[in-house]
N, C-alpha and C positions, 0 to 999 in steps of 0.2 A: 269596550268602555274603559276609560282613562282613570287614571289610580293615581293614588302618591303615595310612595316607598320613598325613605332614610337607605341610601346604598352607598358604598363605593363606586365613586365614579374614575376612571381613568380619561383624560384627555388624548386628544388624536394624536399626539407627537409623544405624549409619553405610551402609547400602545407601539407606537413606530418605533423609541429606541429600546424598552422591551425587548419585544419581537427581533429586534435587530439584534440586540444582545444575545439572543438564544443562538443565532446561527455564525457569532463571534469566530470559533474555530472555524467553521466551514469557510469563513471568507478569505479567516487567514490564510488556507491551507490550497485554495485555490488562485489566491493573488500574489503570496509569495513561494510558490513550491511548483507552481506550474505557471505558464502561459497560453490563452488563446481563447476563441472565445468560447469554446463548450464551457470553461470555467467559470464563467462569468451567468451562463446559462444555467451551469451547476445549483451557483449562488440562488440565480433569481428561482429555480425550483424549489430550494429549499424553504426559502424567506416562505412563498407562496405553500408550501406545505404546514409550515407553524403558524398561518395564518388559519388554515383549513381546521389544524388540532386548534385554536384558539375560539373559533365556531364551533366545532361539535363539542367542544367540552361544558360552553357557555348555555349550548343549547340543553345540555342536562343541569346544569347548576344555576341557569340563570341570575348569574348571581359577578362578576367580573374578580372581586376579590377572591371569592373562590377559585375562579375559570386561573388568572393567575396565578396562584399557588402551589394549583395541581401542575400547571405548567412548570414552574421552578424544579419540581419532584421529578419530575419527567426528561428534564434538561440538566441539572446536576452535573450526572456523569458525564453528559458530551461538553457541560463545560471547565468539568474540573479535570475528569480521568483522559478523555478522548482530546481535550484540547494541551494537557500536558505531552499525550504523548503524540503527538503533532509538535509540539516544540522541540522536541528530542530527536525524533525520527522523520517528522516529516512526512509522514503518512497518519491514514485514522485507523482505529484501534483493529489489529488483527486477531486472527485463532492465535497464532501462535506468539503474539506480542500477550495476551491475555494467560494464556498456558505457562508463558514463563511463572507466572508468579507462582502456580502450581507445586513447579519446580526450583525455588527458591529455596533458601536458607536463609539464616537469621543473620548470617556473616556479611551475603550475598546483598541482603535487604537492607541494612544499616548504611552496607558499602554504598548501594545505590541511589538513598536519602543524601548521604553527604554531599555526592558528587553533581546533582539533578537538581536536589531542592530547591535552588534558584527559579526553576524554570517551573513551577509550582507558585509564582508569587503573583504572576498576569493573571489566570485562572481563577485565582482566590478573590483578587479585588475585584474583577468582571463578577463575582458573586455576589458580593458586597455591595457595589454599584446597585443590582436589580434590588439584590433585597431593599436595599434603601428607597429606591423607586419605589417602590411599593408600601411602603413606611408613608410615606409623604402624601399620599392621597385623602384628603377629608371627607366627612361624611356630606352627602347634598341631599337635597327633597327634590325627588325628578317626578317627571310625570310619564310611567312605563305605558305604554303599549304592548300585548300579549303577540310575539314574535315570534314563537319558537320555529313555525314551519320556515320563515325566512330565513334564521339563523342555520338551519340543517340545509338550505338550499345555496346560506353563500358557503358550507362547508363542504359540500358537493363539488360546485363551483371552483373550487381552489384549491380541492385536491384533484378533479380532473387535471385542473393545467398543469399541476404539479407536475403530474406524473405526465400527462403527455412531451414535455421538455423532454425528458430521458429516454421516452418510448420513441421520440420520431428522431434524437441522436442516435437510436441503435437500429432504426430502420433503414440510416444513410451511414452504417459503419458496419464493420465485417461481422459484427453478430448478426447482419441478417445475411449474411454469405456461411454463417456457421453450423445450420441445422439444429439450432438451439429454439424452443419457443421463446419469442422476442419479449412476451407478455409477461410469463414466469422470471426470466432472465433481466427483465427491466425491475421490477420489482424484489427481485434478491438484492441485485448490485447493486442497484442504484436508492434502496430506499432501508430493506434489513441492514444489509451490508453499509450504513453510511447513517451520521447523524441524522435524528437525536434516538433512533432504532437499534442501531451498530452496537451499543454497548451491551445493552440486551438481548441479542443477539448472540452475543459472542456469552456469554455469560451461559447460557442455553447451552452452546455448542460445546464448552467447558464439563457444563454438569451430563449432558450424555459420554463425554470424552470422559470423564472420571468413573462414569455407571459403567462404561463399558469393558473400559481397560487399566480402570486402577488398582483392581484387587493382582493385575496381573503383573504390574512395574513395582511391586513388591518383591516376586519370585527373583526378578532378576538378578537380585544384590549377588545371590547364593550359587547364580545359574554357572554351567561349565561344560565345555563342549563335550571334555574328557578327550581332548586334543593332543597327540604326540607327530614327533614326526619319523614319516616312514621309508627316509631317504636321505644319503650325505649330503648329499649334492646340491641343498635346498637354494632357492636362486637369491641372493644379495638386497634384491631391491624389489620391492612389488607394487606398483600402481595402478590402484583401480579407479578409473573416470568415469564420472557420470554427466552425460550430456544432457539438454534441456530443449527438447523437443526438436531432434535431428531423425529426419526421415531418412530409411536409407537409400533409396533411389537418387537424390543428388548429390551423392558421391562419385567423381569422375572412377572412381577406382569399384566401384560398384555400375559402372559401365553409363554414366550420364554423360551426355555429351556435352556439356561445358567442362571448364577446367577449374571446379570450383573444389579440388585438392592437390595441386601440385606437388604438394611435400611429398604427402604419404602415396601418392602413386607411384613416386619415383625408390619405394624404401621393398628394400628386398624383403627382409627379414618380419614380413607383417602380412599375416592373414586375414580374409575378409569373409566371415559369415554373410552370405546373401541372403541366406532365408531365416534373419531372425528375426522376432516380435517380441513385443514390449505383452504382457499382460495386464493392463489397464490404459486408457486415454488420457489419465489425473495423475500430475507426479503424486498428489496426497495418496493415494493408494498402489503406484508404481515401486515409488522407491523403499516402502516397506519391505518389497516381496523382492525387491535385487539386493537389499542389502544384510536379508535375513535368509534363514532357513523358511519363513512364513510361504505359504499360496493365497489364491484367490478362496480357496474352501477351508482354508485354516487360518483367517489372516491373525486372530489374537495371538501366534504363535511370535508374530512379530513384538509383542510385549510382553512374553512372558521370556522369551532370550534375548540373550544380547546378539552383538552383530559381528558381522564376520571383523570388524577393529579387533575383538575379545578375542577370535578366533586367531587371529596371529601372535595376540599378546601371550598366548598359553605357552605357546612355542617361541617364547620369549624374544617375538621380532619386535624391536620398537616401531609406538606406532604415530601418524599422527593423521589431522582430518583439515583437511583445506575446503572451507565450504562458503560457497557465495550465493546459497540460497539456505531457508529455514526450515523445509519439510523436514520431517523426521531428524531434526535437528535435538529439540529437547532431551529427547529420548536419551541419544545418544553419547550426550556432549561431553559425560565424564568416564569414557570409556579410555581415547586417545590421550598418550603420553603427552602429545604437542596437539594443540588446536588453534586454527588460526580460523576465523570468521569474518568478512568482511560482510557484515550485513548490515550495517548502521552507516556505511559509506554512501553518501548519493552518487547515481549516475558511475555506478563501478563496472567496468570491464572483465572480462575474464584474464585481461592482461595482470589483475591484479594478484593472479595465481603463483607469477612467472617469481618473482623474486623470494617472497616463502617457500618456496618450492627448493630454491638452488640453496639457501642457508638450511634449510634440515636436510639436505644431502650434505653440503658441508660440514654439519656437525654429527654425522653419523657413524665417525671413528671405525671402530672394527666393527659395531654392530649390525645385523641386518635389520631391514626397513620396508615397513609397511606402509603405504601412504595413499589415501582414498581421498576424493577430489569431489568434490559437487561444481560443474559450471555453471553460469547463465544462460548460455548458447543461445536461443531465439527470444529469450526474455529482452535485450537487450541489443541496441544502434551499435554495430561494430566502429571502431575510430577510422579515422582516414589514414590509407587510402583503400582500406576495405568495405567502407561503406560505399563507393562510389562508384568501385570498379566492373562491375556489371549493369549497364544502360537500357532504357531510361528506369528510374526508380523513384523513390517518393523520397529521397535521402535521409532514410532512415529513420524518417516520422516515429514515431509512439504508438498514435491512433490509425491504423488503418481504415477509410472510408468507402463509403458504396462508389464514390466516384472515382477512385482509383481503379487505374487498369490494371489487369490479374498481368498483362508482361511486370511492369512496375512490383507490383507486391511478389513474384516471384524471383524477379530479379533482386529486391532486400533479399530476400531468403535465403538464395544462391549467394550474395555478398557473407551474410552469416555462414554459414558452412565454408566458404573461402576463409572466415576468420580464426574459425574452427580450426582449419586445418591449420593455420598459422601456430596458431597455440600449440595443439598437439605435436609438431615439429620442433616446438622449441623444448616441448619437455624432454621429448626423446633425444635431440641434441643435448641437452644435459645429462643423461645417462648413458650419451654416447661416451662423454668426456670421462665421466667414473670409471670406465673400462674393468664395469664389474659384471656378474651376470646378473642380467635385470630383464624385468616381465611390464607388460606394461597394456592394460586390458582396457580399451575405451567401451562405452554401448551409453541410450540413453532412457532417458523415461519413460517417452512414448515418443510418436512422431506427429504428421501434420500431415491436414488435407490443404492441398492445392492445386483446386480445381479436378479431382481425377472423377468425379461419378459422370455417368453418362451425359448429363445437360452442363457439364461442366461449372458448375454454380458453388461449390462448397468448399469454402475455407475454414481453417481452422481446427483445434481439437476440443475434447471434453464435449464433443455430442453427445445426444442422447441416445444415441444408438452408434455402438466403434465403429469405425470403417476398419478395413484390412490395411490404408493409408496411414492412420494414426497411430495403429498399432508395432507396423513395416518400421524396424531399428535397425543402423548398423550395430554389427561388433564386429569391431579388428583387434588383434594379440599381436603387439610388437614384440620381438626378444632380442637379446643382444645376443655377438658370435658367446659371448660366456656361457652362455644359458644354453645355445645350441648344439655346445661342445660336448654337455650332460645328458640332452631331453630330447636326441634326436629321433628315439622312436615315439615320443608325445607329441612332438612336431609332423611327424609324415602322421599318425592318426589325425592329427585336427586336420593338417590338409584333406584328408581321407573325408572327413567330418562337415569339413565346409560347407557343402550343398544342401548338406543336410537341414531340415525343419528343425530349430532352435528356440527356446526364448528364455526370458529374465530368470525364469526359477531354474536354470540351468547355469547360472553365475556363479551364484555360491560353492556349487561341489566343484567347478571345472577350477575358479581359481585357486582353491584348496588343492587341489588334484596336482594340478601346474606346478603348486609352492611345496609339492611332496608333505603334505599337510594331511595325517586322518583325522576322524573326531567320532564318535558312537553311531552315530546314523549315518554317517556317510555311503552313498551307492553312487557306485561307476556307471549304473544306466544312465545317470545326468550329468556323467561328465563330459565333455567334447573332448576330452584329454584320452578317453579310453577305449578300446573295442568292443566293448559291451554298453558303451550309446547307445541306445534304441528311441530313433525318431519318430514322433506323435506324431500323426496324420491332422488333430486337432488341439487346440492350444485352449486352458483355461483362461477366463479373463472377466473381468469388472464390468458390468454393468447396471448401473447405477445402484441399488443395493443388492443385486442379484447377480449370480453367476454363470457364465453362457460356457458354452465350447466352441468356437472357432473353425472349420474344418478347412485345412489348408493345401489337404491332399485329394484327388480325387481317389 
């Protein structure tokens, strides 16, 4: 039976640029920041999602001014917080873009108001704009019909399709070559992980990140290895690299048959650990436990100390931290004397390592020199002519597709590790020139599946279950003749050691060991440096909130 109700009415073209309004950042962020068309696909998901929220909500409020408003509340942050920092960065809001502010100071905050607040003024009037849309609608005498079921069935309707756009781009893309549930994995990334969700999301992931480990980033202030050193002869220069998902089987000097390392195959003075593993598939919980004294069974250990930076600064090496990636960055960042971060750079290289590198060895006067490296390694398209020089390939695509051939997507990958090597040669040519004694330890996060299980089908890392692929890392220890002149019985041990079964949580005491470095806990069974090694048959490691054992040895 037909009624008349006094309501808000909204007109069809002011529901369209509404609606369009809400998904303001996501268009920009897909039509200026990227190209192609999943992004345009992106868009029309989204749209089609705030359509779907703009039916279920209608269909409890009945009511449009209502249905509106709750929508305003709910869209806010993605168009004030997520769409400023989309103007700045160029990406939508991260863990760790969100954490900064954690980490913030009042110095930090003002500073970042002055320099930014410009880019806060789009965002503001895109507010203004709706609110006022909304201002402007008068009352009418309509004549309702009772809808509700229709209303929940077109909210059905249009969150289906939402969500099928993203689910059948990852069904024709390498998450479904990944071992990842596609369903779970479409609905983190593509819908938590991403406006108008994302910001709550990350908000969530803050307030467990603070339950869990903020009572412990207090200790640290005070924390101390109780570090001295236990030898003259401590080496000049020390550099520790951390790769970004380098397996170690495609290293020609780890016995692969491309020549996708020329440098380093051809360098005397550099050791190659074959049997080492990473302990986790996720650099978020890898490079905690390489850069700490932390394990997979102790991991808060990694926030209640500092990192081994601290650890050289006791024994007054200067230090500093070269990082092109953000993991366990916050933590960190006021540890190094020198911090150079190119993280707000779009489209950076690992090349952009090369020249901060060579001015803090310049300015390191008589001091000795600590220097720890974060790369991007498989994160990122190598430049030409490293992108191109293993055939055929997808030339260095972004998004890897289900219709790419695994020669192709293998051969990027072999191109990366060839750029790798690049890099690494030029650093060590740099400390060749010093002709000081100099250490120089690469290994990375984790590694990658590429195609090795029996039906040959699984690419990628961060499965749900590790493979021995993901986890399979080089470490190589280059040294100069200066270093070798001092440490030649630490040098025939690690040869001794090479074969041996190794992984991450053996970094911290071996490069302390190397740099004649003790500290209160320090034990020689985890040094590769010592004769009292003792190689694990099985290796701790992450999965997913639980901890497995590994067994490597029969």
């Amino acid at each position: 039976m037909n009624s008349k109700r006094t309501i808000y009415c909204f007109s069809g073209f002011k529901r369209f640029a509404v609606i369009l309004g809400f998904v303001t950042p996501i268009v920009y962020l897909n039509i200026t920041g990227y190209s192609g068309l999943d992004n345009y696909f992106e868009i029309l998901s989204k749209f089609l999602f705030t359509i779907a929220i703009f039916f279920f909500l209608q269909f409890f409020f009945k009511n449009e001014k209502k249905t509106f408003w709750f929508l305003m509340l709910l869209y806010i942050p993605t168009l004030i917080i997520e769409f400023f920092n989309i103007l700045i960065l160029n990406q939508y809001l991260s863990h760790d873009n969100i954490k900064s502010i954690y980490y913030t100071n009042w110095n930090e905050t003002s500073g970042f108001v002055r320099d930014y607040a410009k880019y806060a003024l789009f965002p503001l009037l895109l507010v203004a704009f709706l609110i006022f849309l909304f201002s402007i609608n008068k009352q009418k005498e309509v004549s309702i019909k009772p809808k509700k079921a229709s209303l929940l069935f077109s909210a059905i309707i249009f969150g289906v399709l939402s969500f099928s756009i993203p689910f059948i781009k990852n069904i024709n893309s390498y998450i479904f070559l990944s071992d990842k549930n596609i369903f779970v994995h479409t609905l983190k990334e593509d819908f938590f992980k991403k406006p108008p969700l994302n910001f709550y999301y990350r908000l969530n992931e803050l307030r467990s990140y603070i339950k869990r480990f903020g009572r412990h980033l207090k200790l640290r202030e005070s924390f101390s290895f109780q570090s001295n050193t236990k030898e003259e002869n401590q080496p000049d220069v020390v550099i520790l690299i951390i790769g970004e998902a380098m397996r170690s089987s495609n290293w020609t000097l780890n016995g692969y048959e491309k020549l996708t390392s020329p440098y380093l195959s051809e360098l005397d003075n550099l050791i190659s650990f074959k049997s080492h593993y990473s302990n986790a598939n996720q650099t978020s919980n890898s490079i905690p436990t390489l850069i700490t004294k932390a394990t997979p069974a102790n991991f808060e250990q990694a926030f209640k100390e500092k990192s081994i930076i601290s650890l050289f600064k006791e024994v007054n090496y200067q230090t500093a931290w070269i990082s092109n990636q953000f993991i366990f960055f916050l933590e960190n960042q006021s540890e190094p004397d020198t911090l150079i971060a190119n993280l707000e750079k779009p489209e950076i290289t690992d090349i952009e390592t090369l020249v901060p590198f060579k001015n803090i060895l310049d300015r390191k006067g008589d001091n000795k020199i600590f220097i720890l490296i974060n790369l991007l390694g498989n994160h990122t398209a190598p430049p030409l002519p490293y992108k191109n020089h293993f055939k055929p390939n997808t030339n260095g695509k972004k998004e890897i597709s289900y219709n790419d051939s695994k020669e192709e997507i293998i051969n990027d990958y072999d191109n990366k590790i060839l750029f790798q090597d690049f890099i690494l040669g030029e650093l060590i040519n740099s400390l060749k020139r010093e002709k000081l004694s100099s250490l120089l330890i690469f290994t990375s996060d984790h590694g990658i599946n590429l195609f090795d299980d029996d039906n040959s089908s699984i690419f990628g890392y961060g499965s749900d279950n590790p493979s021995i692929t993901e986890l399979h890392i080089p470490l190589f220890i280059w040294f100069s003749e200066q270093y070798k002149e001092h440490n030649e019985k630490k040098i025939e041990i690690m040869i001794k050691n090479k074969n041996k079964v190794s992984d991450n949580l053996n970094i911290f005491h071996t490069v302390a060991d190397l740099s004649g470095i003790d500290y209160l806990d320090f034990n020689p069974k985890f040094s590769l440096a010592r004769n009292e090694y003792e190689e694990r048959d099985s290796i701790p490691i992450f999965n997913k909130k639980k901890i497995e054992y590994i067994k490597l040895r029969n």
